[in-house]
Backbone as numpy.savetxt, mean C-alpha at the origin, in Angstrom:
# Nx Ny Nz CAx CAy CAz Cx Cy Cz
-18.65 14.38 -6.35 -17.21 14.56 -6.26 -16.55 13.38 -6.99
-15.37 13.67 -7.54 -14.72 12.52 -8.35 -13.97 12.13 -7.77
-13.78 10.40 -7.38 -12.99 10.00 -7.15 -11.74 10.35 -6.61
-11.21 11.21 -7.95 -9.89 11.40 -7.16 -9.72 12.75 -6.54
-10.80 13.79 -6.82 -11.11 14.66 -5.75 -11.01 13.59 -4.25
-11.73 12.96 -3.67 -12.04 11.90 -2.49 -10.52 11.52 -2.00
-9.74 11.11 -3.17 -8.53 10.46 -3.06 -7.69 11.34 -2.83
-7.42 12.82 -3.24 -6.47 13.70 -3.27 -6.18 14.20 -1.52
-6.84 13.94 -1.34 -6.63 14.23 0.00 -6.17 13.40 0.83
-4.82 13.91 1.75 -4.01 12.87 2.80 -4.84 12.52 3.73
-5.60 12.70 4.46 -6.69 12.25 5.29 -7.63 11.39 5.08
-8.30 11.64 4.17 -9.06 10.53 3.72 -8.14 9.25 3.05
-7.00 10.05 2.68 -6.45 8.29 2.07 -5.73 7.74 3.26
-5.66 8.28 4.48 -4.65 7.88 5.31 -5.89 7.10 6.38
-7.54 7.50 6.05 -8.66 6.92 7.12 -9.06 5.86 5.88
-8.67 5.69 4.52 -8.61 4.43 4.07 -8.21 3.49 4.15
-6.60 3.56 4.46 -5.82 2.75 5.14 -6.28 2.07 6.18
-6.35 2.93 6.79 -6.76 2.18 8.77 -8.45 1.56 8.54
-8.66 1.78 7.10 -10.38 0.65 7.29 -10.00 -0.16 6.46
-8.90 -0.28 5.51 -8.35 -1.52 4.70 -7.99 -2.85 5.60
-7.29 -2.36 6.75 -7.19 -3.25 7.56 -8.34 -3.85 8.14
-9.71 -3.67 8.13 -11.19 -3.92 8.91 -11.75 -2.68 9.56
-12.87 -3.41 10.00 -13.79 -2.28 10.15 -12.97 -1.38 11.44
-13.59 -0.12 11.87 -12.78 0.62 12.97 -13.98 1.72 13.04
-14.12 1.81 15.08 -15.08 2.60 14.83 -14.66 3.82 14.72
-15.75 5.31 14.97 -15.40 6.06 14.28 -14.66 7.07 15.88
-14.62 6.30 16.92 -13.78 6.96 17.77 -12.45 6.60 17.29
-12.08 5.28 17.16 -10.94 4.96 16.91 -9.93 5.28 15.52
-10.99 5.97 14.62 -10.61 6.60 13.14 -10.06 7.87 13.98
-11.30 8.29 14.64 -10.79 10.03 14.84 -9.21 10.07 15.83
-9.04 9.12 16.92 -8.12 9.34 17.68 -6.80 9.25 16.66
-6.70 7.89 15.74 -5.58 8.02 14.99 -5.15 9.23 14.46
-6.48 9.67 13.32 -6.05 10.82 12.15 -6.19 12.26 12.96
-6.60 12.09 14.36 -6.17 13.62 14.80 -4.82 13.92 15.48
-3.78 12.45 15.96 -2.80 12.54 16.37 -1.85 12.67 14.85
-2.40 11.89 14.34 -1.34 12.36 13.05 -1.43 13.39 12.52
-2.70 14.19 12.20 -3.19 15.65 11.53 -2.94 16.67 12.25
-3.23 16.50 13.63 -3.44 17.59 14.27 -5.03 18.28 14.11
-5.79 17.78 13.49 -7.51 17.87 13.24 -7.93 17.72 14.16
-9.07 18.61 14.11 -10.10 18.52 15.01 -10.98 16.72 14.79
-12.18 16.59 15.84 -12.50 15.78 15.90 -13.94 16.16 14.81
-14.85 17.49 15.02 -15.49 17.67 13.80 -14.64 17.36 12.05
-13.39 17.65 11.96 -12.94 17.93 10.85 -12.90 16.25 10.19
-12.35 15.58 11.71 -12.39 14.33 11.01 -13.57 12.99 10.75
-14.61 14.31 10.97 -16.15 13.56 11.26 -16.27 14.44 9.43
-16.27 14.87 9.08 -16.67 15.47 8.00 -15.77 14.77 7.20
-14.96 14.13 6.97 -13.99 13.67 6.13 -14.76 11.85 5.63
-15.08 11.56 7.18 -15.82 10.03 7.14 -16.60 10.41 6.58
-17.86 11.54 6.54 -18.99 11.82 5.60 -18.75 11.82 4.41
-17.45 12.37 3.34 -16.94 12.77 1.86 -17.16 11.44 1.67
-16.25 10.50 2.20 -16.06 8.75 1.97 -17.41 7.93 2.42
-18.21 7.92 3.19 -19.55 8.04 2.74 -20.59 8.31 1.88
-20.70 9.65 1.51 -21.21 10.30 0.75 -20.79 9.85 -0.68
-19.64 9.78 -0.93 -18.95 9.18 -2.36 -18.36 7.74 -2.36
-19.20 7.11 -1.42 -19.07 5.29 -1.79 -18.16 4.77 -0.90
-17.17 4.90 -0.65 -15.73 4.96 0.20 -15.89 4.39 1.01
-16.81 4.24 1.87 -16.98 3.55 2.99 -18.54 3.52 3.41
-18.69 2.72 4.36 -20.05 2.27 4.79 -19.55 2.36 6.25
-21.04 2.70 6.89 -20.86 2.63 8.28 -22.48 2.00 8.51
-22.19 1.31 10.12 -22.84 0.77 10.24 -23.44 1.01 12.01
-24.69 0.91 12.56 -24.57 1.18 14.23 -24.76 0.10 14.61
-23.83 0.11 15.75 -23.65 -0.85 16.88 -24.14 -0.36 18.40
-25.13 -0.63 18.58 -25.32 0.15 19.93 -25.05 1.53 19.58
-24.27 2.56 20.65 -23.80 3.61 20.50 -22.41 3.58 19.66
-22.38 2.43 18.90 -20.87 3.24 18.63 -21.29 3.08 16.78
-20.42 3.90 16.41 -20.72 3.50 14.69 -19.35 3.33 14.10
-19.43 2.01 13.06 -18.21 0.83 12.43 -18.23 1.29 10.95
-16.94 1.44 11.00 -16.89 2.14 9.41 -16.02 1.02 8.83
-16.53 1.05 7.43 -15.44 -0.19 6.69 -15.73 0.60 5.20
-14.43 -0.06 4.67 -14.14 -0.06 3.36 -15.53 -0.29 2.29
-15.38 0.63 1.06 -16.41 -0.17 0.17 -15.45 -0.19 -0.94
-15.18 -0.92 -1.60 -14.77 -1.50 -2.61 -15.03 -0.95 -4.20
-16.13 -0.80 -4.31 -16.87 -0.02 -5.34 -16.24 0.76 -5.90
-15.89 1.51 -5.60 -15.59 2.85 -6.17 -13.83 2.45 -6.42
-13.19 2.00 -5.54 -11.68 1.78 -5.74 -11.75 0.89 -6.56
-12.14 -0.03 -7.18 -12.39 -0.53 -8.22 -12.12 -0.24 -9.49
-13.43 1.27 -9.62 -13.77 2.34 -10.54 -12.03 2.45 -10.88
-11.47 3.11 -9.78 -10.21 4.17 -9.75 -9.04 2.94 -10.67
-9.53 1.84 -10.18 -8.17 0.51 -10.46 -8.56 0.25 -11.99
-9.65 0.47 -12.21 -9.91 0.09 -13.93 -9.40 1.20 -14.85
-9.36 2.46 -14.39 -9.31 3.12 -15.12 -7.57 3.91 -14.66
-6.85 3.24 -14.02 -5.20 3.43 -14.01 -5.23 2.03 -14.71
-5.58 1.14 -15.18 -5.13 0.30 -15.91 -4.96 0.56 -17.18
-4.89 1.85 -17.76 -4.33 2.58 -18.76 -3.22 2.79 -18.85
-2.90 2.70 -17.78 -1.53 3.01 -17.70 -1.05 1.81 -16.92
-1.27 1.09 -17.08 0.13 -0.08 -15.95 0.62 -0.74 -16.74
0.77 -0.23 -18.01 1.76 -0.97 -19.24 3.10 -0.01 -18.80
3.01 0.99 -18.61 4.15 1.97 -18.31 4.84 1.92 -17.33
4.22 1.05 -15.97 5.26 0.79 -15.33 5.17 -0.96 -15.36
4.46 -1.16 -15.61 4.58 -3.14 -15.89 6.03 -3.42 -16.94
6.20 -2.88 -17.97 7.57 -2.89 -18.58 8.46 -2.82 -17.90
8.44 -1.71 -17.20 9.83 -1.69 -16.53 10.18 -2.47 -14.92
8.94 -3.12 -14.39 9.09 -4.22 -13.63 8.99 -5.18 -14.07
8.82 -5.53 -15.68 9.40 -6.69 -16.13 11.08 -6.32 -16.07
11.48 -5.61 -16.79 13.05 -5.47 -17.05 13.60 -5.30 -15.74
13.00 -4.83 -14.78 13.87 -5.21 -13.09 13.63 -6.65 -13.32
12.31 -6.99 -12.99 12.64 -8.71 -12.99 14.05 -9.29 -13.82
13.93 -8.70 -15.34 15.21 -9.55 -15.69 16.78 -9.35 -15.05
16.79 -8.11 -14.93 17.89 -7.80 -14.74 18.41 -8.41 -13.18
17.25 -8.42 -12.47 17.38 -9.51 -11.56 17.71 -10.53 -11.32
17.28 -11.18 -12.53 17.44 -13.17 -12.43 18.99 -13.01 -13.20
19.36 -11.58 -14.21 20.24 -12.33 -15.11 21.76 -11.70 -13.62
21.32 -10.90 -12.65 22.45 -10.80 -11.32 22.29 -12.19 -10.63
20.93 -12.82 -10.38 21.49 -14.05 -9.50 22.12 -15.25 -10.37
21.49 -14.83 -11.60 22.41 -16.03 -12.51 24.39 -16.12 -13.10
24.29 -14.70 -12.77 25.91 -13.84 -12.68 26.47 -14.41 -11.38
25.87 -14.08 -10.01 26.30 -14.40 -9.02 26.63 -15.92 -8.60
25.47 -16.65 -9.18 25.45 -18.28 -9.04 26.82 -18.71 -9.97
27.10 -18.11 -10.93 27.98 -18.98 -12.02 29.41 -18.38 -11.37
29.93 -17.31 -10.22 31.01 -16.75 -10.01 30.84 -17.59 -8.84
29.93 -17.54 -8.12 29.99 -18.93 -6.79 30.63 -20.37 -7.40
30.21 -20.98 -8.21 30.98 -22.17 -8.59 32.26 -22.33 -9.43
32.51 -21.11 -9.94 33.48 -21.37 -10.77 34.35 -20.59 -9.31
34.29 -20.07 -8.32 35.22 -19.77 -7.03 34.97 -20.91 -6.27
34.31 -22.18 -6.41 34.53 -23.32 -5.54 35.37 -24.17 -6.61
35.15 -24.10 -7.86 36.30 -25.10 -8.73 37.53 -24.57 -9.07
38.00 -23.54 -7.78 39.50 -23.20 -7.90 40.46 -23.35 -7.10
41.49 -23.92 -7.16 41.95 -24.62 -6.03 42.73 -23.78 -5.00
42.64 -23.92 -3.74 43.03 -23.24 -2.26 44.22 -22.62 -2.40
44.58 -21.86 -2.94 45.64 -20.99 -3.49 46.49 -20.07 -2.09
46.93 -20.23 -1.61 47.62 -19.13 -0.08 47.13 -20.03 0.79
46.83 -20.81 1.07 46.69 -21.81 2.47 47.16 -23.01 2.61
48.84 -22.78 2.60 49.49 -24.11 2.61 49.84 -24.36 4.28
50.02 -25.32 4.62 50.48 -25.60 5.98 52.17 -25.85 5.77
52.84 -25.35 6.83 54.19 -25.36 7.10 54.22 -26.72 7.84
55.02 -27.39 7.20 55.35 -29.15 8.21 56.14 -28.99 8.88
């Protein structure tokens, strides 16, 4: 399966998430993604197998319980090869960046030139 077959799916990217954060066993995978899915607990035992099966994750036994974590490997794969494209949006979060600095540099120069003007409507009555 390719990659982004693995990836296309909200479930598996949503039981990526919750192992990005560390390992989690696989009761505690299933309780999350079946309150959010509405999935069965087989469905979300077959989903940890795809991400298994295609690199995604590693599991490991602990006594009776089994610890699933992230593998790196393969998201890697996926990050080298969108780096084809992150000129297409890297441009245009350069030009937010500018347009950014050249508003706080707008804002900074209307801040001082409104403190070097003198108190205009606030005279006191003697």
């Amino acid at each position: 399966m390719h990659a982004f077959d693995v990836l296309g799916d909200p479930v598996r990217r949503r039981i990526l998430e919750l192992l990005a954060g560390g390992e989690r066993t696989s009761g505690a995978l299933t309780e999350v993604v079946q309150a959010e899915f509405g999935i069965s607990q087989p469905a979300v035992s077959q989903h940890l197998k795809v991400l298994r099966d295609n690199g995604f994750a590693t599991v490991r036994a602990e006594g009776t319980r089994r610890l699933y974590a992230v593998d790196a490997a393969p998201l890697r794969e996926v990050d080298n090869w969108l780096d084809h494209f992150r000129g297409f949006w890297n441009l245009r979060l350069d030009a937010l960046g500018t347009e950014l600095a050249r508003g706080r540099r707008e804002r900074r120069l209307r801040e001082s030139e409104d403190k070097e003007k003198p108190d205009e409507g606030h005279h006191r009555a003697a």
